[in-house]
C-alpha positions in Angstrom: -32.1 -26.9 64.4 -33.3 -23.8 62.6 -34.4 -23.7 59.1 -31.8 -20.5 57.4 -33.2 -21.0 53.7 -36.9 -21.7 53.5 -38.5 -22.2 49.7 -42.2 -22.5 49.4 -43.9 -23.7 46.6 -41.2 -22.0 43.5 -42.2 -22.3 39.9 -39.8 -20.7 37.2 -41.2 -20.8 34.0 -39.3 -20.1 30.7 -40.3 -19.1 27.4 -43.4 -16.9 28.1 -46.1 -16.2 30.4 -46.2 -18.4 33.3 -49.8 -18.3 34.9 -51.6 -20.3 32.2 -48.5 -22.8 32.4 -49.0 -23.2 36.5 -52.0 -23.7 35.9 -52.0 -26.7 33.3 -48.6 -28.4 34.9 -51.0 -27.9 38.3 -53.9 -30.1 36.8 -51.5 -32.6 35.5 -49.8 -31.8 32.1 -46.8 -33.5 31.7 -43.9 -31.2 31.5 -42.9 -32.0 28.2 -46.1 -31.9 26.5 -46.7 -28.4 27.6 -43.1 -27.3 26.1 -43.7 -29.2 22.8 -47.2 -27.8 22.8 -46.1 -24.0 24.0 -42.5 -23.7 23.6 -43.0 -22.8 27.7 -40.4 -24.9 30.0 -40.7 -25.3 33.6 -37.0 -25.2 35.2 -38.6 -25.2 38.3 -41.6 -26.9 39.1 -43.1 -26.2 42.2 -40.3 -26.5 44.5 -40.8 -26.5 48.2 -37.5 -27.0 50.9 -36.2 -26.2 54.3 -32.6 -26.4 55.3 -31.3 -26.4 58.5 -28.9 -23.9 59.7 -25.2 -25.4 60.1 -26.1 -28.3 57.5 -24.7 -28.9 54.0 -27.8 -29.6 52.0 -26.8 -30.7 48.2 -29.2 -30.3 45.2 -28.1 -33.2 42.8 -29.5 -33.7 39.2 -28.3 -34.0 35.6 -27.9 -31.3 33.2 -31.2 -29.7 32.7 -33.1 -30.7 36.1 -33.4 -27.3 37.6 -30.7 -27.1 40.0 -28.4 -24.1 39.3 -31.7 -22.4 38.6 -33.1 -23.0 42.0 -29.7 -21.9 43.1 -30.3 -18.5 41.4 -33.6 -18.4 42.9 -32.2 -18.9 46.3 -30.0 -15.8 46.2 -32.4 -13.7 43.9 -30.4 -13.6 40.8 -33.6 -14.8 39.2 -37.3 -14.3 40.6 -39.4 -16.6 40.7 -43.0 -16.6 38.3 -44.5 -17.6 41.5 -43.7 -18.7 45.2 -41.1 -16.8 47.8 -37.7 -17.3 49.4 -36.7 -16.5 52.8 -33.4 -16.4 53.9 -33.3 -16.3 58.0 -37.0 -15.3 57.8 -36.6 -12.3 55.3 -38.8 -12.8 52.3 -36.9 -12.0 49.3 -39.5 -10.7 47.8 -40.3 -7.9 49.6 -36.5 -6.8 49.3 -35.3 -3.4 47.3 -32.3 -3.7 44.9 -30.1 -2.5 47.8 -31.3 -4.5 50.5 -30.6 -7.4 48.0 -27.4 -6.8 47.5 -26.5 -6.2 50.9 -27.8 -9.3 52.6 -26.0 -10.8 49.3 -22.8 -9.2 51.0 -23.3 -9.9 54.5 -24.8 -13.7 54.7 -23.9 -15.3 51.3 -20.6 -16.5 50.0 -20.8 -17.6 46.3 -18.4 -20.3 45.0 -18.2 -20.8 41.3 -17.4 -24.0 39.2 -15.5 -21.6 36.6 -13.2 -20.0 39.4 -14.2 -16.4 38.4 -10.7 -15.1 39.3 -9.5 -11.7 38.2 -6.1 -12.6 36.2 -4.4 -9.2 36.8 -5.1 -9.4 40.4 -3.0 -11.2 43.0 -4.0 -14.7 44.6 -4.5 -12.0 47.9 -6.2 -9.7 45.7 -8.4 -11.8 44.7 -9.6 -13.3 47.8 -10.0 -9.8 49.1 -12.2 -8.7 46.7 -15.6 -9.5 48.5 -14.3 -7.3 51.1 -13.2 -4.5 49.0 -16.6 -4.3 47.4 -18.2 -4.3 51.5 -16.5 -1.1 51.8 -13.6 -2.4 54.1 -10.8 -0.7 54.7 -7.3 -2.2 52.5 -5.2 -3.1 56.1 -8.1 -4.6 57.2 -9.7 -6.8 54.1 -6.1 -7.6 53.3 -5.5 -9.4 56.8 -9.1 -11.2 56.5 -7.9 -12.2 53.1 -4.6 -13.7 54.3 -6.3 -15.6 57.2 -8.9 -17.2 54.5 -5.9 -18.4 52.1 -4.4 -19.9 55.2 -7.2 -21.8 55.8 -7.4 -23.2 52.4 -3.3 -23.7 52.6 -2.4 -21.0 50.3 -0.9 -18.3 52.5 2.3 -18.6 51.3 0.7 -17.8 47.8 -0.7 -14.9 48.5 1.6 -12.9 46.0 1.1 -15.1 42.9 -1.2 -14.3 40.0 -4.3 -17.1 39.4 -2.2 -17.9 36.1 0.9 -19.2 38.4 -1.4 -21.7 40.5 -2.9 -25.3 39.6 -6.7 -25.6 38.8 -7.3 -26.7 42.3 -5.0 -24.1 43.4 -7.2 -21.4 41.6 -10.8 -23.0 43.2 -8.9 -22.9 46.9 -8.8 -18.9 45.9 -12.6 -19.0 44.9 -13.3 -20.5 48.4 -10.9 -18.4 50.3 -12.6 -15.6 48.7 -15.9 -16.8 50.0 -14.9 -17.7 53.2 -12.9 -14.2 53.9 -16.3 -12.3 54.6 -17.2 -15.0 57.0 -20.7 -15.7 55.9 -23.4 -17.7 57.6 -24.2 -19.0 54.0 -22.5 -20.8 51.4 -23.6 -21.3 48.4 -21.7 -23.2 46.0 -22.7 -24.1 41.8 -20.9 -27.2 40.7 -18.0 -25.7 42.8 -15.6 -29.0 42.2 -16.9 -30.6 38.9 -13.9 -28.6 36.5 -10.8 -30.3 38.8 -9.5 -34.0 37.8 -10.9 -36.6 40.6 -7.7 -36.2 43.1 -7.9 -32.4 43.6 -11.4 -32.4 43.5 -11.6 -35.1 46.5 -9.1 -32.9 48.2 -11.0 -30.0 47.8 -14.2 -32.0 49.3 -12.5 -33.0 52.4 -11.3 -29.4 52.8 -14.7 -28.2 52.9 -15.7 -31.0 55.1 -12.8 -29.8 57.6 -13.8 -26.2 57.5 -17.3 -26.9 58.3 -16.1 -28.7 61.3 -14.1 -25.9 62.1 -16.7 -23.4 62.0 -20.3 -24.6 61.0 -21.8 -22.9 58.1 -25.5 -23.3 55.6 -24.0 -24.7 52.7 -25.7 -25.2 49.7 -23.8 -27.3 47.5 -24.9 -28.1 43.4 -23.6 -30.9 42.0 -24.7 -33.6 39.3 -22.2 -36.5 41.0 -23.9 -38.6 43.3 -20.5 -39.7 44.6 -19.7 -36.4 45.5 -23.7 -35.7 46.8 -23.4 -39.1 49.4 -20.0 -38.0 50.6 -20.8 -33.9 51.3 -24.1 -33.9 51.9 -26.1 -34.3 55.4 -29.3 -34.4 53.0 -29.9 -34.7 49.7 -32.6 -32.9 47.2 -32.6 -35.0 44.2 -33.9 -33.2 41.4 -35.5 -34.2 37.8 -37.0 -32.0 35.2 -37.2 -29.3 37.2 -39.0 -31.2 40.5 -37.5 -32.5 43.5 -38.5 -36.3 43.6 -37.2 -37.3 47.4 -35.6 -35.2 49.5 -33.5 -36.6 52.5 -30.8 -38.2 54.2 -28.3 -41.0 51.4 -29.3 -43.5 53.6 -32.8 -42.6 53.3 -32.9 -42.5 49.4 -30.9 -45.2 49.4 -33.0 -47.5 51.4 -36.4 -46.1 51.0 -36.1 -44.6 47.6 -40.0 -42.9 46.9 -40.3 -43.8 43.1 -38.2 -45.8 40.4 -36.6 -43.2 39.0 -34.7 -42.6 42.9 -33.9 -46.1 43.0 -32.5 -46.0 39.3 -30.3 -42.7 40.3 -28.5 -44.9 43.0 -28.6 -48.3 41.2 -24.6 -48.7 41.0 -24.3 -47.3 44.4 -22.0 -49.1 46.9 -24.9 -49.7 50.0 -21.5 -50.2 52.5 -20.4 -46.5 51.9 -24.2 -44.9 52.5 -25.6 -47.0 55.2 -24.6 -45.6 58.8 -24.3 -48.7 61.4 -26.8 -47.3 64.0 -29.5 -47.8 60.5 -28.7 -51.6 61.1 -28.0 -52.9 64.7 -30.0 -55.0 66.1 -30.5 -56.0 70.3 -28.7 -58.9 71.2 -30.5 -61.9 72.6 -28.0 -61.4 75.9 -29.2 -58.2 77.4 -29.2 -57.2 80.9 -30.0 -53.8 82.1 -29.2 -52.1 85.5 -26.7 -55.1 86.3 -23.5 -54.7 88.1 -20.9 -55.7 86.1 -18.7 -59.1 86.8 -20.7 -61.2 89.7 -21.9 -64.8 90.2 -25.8 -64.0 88.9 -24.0 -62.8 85.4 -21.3 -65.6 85.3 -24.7 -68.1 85.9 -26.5 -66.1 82.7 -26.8 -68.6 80.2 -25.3 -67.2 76.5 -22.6 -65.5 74.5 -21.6 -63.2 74.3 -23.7 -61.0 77.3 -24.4 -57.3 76.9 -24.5 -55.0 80.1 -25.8 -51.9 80.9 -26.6 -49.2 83.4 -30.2 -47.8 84.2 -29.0 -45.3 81.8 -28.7 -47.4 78.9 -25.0 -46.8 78.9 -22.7 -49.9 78.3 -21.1 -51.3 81.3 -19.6 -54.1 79.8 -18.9 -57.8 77.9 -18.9 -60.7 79.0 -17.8 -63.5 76.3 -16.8 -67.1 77.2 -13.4 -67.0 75.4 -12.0 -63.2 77.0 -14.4 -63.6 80.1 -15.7 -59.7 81.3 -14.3 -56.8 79.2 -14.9 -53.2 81.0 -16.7 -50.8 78.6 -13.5 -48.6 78.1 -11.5 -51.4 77.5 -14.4 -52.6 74.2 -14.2 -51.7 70.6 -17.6 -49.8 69.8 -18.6 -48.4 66.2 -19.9 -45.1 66.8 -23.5 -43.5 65.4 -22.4 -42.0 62.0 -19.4 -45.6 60.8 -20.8 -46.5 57.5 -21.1 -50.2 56.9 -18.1 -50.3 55.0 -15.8 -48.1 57.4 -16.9 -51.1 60.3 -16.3 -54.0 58.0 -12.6 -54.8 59.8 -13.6 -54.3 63.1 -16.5 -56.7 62.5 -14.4 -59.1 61.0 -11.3 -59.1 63.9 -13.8 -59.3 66.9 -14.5 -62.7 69.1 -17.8 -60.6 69.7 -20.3 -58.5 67.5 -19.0 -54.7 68.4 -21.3 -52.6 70.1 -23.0 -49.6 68.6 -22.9 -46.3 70.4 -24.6 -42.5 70.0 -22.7 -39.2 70.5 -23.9 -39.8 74.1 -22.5 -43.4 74.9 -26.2 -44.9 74.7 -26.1 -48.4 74.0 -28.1 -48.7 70.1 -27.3 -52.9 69.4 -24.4 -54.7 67.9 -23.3 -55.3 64.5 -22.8 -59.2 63.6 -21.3 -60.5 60.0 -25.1 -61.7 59.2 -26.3 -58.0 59.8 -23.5 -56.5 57.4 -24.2 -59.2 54.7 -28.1 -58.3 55.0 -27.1 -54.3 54.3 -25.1 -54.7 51.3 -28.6 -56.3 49.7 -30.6 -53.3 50.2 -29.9 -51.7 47.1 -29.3 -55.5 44.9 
């Protein structure tokens, strides 16, 4: 993968001048002396990220760690005292007004938590209007409009005014409007946080199933760790302006780098982070390169006995109670199940299911005693 946003070492300092700041938060002042001493507030404090292109990467913190400002950073609403930006290798520094706003056009779609529709527009209108602005033609920007509400499901809506439609009605609009300039980049500022939990875990597995559709660099803001474990393919938890562990959930989760990590995900259910592949284990009855059924497995001593080919692909079971069980004929938990998701299948087997990556590689199997281990990583 590619890195699409690159940030490299951003300060944003509020409140006056920022060098002499730098400097002292650089030799070790802690944050909040140097604002009680100065009045000068560090909203960013030296910030430095890569994300992939095709990922959603969310920035998760309270109120007041930094997040929507790094946000602003990211697509040069605000410029930062001192480090750069570079979007697909541009540095944003180095870019005139106009340039700004064009690569603002072309490779960013913004997605507000307020909605920021116009009311005297219609819902088609509306989700038009990032065209309109690009200069393209009404027949045209109107069509691209249409297909973005009928992605979202609001095509037949098209002629309603934002007063006539739900809350989470009015956000599909936002993201249709978004999404109708077909950006590479999405960024999106507390985009779900005003709708009541139902519509706003709609509106997250929406987004999941248009990123699956067509992958897009989505930079998602959000102060809901819920939301954060269940969007987000990594995670850049933030705190008084710093990022304190950036990475996959399981990742924090499991390896969390200081206590104030582990505290964030203290009343986290383990089951719905951990991925399966993060716990199997090799059985104890392994035999590579064999050929399936035959006398010299029916002599292997154990239960139940794993099989594979040279290329580490499962061939097969054999258990004492079912006898040999073909590989296509098996229940396997695929790379990706969280612990939870695999519970059942754990539970209903005569034999620990085997664990599988995207390429039918055998990874181990998942017994009861391995689950029960997981759900006391975070205890």
């Amino acid at each position: 993968m590619n890195s699409e946003i690159c940030l490299d070492s951003l300060w944003k300092i509020y409140g006056g001048p920022a060098d002499s700041a730098i400097k002292q938060l650089q030799s070790g002042l802690d944050p909040l002396d140097l604002y009680q001493r100065t009045g000068l507030r560090a909203a960013v404090h030296d910030v430095s990220l890569e994300i992939q292109a095709g990922e959603i990467f969310v920035v998760m913190g309270l109120s007041g760690s930094g997040k929507s400002t790094l946000l602003r950073l990211l697509n040069g609403l605000v410029r930062p005292c001192s480090g750069e930006v570079r979007i697909q290798g541009r540095q944003l520094s180095s870019l005139g007004p106009m340039e700004l706003n064009k690569l603002r056009r072309e490779q960013m779609g913004m997605v507000f938590q307020s909605f920021a529709l116009f009311p005297h527009r219609t819902v088609i209108d509306n989700a038009a209007f990032g065209l309109e602005v690009a200069g393209v033609p009404r027949p045209q920007r109107r069509d691209l409009a249409l297909k973005a509400l009928e992605r979202v499901g609001l095509g037949d809506e098209c002629r309603k005014y934002p007063h006539q439609l739900s809350g989470g009605m009015q956000q599909r609009v936002g993201l249709a409007r978004a999404l109708a300039l077909d950006p590479p980049i999405l960024l999106m500022d507390e985009a779900f946080s005003a709708l009541d939990p139902l519509i706003r875990s709609d509106m997250q597995e929406l987004l999941l199933e248009l990123q699956a559709e067509r992958q897009r660099t989505i930079v998602f803001i959000s102060h809901d760790l819920d939301e954060a474990i269940r969007l987000g393919d990594r995670i850049a938890l933030m705190q008084d302006g710093q990022v304190l562990q950036c990475g996959t959930a399981q990742s924090l989760l499991s390896d969390p780098a200081s206590p104030a990590v582990r505290h964030f995900f203290r009343d986290i259910d383990s089951a719905a982070v951990l991925d399966v592949a993060a716990i199997a284990a090799m059985p104890s009855c392994l035999l590579v390169n064999a050929a399936g059924p035959s006398a010299a497995l029916d002599a292997f001593v154990g239960d139940p006995v794993y099989v594979l080919d040279e290329s580490k692909r499962l061939r097969g079971v054999r258990t004492i109670s079912n006898g040999w069980i073909e590989a296509d004929q098996l229940a396997t938990l695929r790379a990706g199940t969280r612990v939870r998701d695999a519970m059942p299948l754990v539970a209903s087997l005569a034999y620990p299911p085997p664990v599988v990556d995207r390429e039918g590689c055998f990874l181990g199997v998942i017994t009861p005693r391995l689950l029960l281990r997981s759900l006391e990583v975070n205890v």
